[in-house]
N, C-alpha and C positions, 0 to 999 in steps of 0.2 A: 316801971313796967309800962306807964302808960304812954311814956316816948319811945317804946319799941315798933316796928312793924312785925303788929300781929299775920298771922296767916293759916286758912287752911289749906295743906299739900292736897292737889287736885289726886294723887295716885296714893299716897298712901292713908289720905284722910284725917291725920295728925294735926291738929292746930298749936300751931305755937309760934316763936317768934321768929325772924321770917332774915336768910342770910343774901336777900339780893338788894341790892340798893334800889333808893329808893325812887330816883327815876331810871328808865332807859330808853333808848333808842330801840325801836323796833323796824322792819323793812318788811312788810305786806305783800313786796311787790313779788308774785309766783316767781318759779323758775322757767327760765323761758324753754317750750318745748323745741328741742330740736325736729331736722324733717329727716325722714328713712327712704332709703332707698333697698327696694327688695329686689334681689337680684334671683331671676327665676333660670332654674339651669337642670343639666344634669350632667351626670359623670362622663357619658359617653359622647355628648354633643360638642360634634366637631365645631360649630362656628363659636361655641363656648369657646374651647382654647384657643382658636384664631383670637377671640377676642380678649385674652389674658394683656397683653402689653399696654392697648389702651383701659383697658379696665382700671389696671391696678394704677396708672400714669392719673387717672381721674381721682381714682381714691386718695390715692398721695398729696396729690394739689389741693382737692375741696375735700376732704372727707370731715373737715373740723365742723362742716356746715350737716350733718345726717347721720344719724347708726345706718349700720349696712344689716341685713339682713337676708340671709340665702335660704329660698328653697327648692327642695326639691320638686322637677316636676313632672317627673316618671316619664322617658323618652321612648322605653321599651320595656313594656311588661312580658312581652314576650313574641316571638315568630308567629306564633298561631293567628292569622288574622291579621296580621299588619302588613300596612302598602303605605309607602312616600313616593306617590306618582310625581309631585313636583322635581323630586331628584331621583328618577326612574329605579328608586327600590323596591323588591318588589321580596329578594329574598336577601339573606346573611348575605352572600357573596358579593351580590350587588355596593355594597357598602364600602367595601376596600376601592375601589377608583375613585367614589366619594370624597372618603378622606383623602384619598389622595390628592386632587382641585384642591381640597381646601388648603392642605400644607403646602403645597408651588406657590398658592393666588397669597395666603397668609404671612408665609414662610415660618411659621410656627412650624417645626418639624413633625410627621404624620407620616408613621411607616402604612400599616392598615392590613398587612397581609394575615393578621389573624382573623379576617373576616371569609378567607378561603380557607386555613389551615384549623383555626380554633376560632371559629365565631363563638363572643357573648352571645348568651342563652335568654339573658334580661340584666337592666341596667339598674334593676332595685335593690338586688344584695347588697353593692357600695352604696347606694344611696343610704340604706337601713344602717351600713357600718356608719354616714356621718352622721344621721340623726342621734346613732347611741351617742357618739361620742361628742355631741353637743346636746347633748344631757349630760352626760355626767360628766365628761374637760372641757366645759366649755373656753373655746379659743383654742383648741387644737383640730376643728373640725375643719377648720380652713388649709392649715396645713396637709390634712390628710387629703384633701381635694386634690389639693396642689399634687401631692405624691401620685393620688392616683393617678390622675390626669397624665403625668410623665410615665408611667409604667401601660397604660391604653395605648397613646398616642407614640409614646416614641420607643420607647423599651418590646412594643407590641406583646403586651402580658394581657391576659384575660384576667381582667379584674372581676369577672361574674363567678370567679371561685373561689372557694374558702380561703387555699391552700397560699396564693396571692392576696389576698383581702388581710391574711393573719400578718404575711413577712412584711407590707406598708407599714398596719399598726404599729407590729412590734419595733419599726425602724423611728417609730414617733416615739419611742418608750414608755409607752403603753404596753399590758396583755393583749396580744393580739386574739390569743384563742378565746377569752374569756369575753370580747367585744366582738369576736364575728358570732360566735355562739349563742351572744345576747341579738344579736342583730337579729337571729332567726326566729326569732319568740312573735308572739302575735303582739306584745306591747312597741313592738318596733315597727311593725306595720301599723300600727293605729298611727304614731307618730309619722310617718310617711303619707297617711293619708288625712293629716292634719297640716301636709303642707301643701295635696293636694289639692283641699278644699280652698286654702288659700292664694293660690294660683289662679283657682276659675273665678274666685273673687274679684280680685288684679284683674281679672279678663285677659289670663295671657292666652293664647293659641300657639305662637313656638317659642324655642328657644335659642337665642339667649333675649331674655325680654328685661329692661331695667325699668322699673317702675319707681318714680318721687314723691314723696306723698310730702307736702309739706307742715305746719301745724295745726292748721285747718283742715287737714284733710280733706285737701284739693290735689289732685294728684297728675302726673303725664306719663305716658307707658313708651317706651322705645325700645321696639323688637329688632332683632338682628343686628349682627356685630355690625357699630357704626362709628365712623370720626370720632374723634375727640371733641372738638367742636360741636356736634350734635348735642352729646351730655353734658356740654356744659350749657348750653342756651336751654335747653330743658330744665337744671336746676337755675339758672336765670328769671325762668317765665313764674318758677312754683316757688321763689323768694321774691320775688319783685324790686329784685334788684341786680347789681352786676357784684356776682361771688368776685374775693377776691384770693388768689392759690396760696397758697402757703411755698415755702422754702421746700425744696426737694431734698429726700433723702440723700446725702453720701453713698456711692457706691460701697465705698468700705463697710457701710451699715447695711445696705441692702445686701450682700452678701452672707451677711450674720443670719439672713430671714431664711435660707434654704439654701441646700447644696449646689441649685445648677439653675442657673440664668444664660436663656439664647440670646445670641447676636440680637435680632429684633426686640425684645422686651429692653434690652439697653439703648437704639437707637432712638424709642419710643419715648422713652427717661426720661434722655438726655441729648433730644435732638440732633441726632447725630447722621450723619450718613453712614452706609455697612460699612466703606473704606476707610473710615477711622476709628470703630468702634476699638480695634486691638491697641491702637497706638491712645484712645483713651484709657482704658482698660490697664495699660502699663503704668500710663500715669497718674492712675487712682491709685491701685493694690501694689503690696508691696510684695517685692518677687520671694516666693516659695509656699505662698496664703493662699495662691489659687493655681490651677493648670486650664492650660486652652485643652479644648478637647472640640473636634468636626463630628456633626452625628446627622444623618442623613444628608448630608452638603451643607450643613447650616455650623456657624461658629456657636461656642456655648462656653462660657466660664465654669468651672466648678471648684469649689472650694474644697480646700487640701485640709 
């Protein structure tokens, strides 16, 4: 007995003789905190989806270096009261030429004529549907972005109603009725207004704002869809050092991530000019996996 190691179990309080050897190696050293990047947005905000190719082209390359984090940042609570003098809004209607600039100068596709025929009423319904749904799936909140985002901008659906908000979900396979439903509840606006509080924290003023916070909690804020370049000397300046990208995804994999990829978000990728994008394109996927399809003048993959 007396050449055993004795021991009291710190959790269960039992003393007895003791089944770990008797030296080991131990590592003290923490885990090292990664840096976040919070990406302030909203459903409706056109320079958001102009700014979708280099976005995701950023997250691709450094994203091994930050969690990403989205919130919402309420773009339009509603008509009553709202003016965007700087881009001469003043009512609903005003908004369609808007987006319109943004999709030519982008070419992120941007029909907008719902803003004459069916203007959104307010842009927090969707927002309410992401927050349910990152709460309770999280990691399908992004995707549901994504959907809406194509169903606003290009499909010209008013995502400020149920009726739309339920046919996205249910396209993620999800309950759609069961999460727009939950959407409406007061516990989904505390949650939305827990992302606005963190927003004016950030010190964002528009949208799209990427803010780096690195482990320190030393931070840099970049408002408005910018360069590539720009984002990456920002996460340069909040590492103190030069990131280094990662391998790019395979088009054949990024096509598994969602149904429809435009001409631009692929030149963006994979440096490409628009006049080759098809003849990459062919020589990625294999023929009958995807179809070309043209949707406001703009070329667009989608998978079959």
């Amino acid at each position: 007995m007396i050449n055993d190691s004795m021991v009291c179990d710190l959790e269960t309080g039992v003393c007895g003789i003791s089944d770990d050897e008797g030296m080991q190696m131990i590592d003290l050293k923490k885990e090292e905190k990664k840096s976040t990047l919070y990406y302030a947005t909203d459903p409706i905000c056109s320079h958001c989806w102009a700014l979708e190719p280099v976005l995701n082209r950023f997250i691709e390359e450094y994203g091994h270096y930050f969690d990403v984090e989205i919130k919402m940042g309420g773009l339009l609570a509603s008509w009553q009261g709202f003016s965007d003098g700087a881009n001469g809004i003043q009512k609903s209607s005003d908004v369609a030429e808007h987006w319109r600039e943004v999709g030519v100068y982008s070419r992120m596709p941007i029909d907008g004529s719902l803003w004459v025929d069916h203007p959104i009423q307010s842009s927090y319904p969707p927002s309410r549907v992401f927050k349910v749904i990152q709460r309770e799936h999280p990691g399908k909140e992004q995707v549901f972005l994504r959907r809406a985002r194509e169903a606003v901008f290009v499909f010209n659906q008013n995502i400020g109603e149920d009726e739309v908000l339920v046919a996205i979900v249910d396209q993620l396979g999800l309950n759609g009725k069961e999460i727009v439903d939950a959407a409406a509840q007061q516990s989904a606006q505390d949650l939305l207004e827990e992302d606005f509080e963190m927003t004016a924290r950030l010190g964002v003023r528009g949208f799209p704002s990427i803010i780096l916070v690195n482990k320190d909690d030393q931070g840099i804020k970049v408002t408005g869809a910018r360069p590539l370049e720009t984002y990456v000397q920002a996460l340069q300046q909040i590492l103190g050092e030069t990131p280094k990208p990662k391998e790019l995804t395979k088009l054949t994999d990024k096509m598994k991530e969602g149904d429809l990829v435009f001409s631009k978000e692929i030149e963006v990728l994979y440096d490409l000019e628009q006049a080759n994008v098809e003849t990459y394109v062919q020589s990625q996927l294999q023929e009958g996996t995807y179809r070309v399809r043209h949707i406001l003048d703009e070329m667009a993959i989608q998978r079959v």
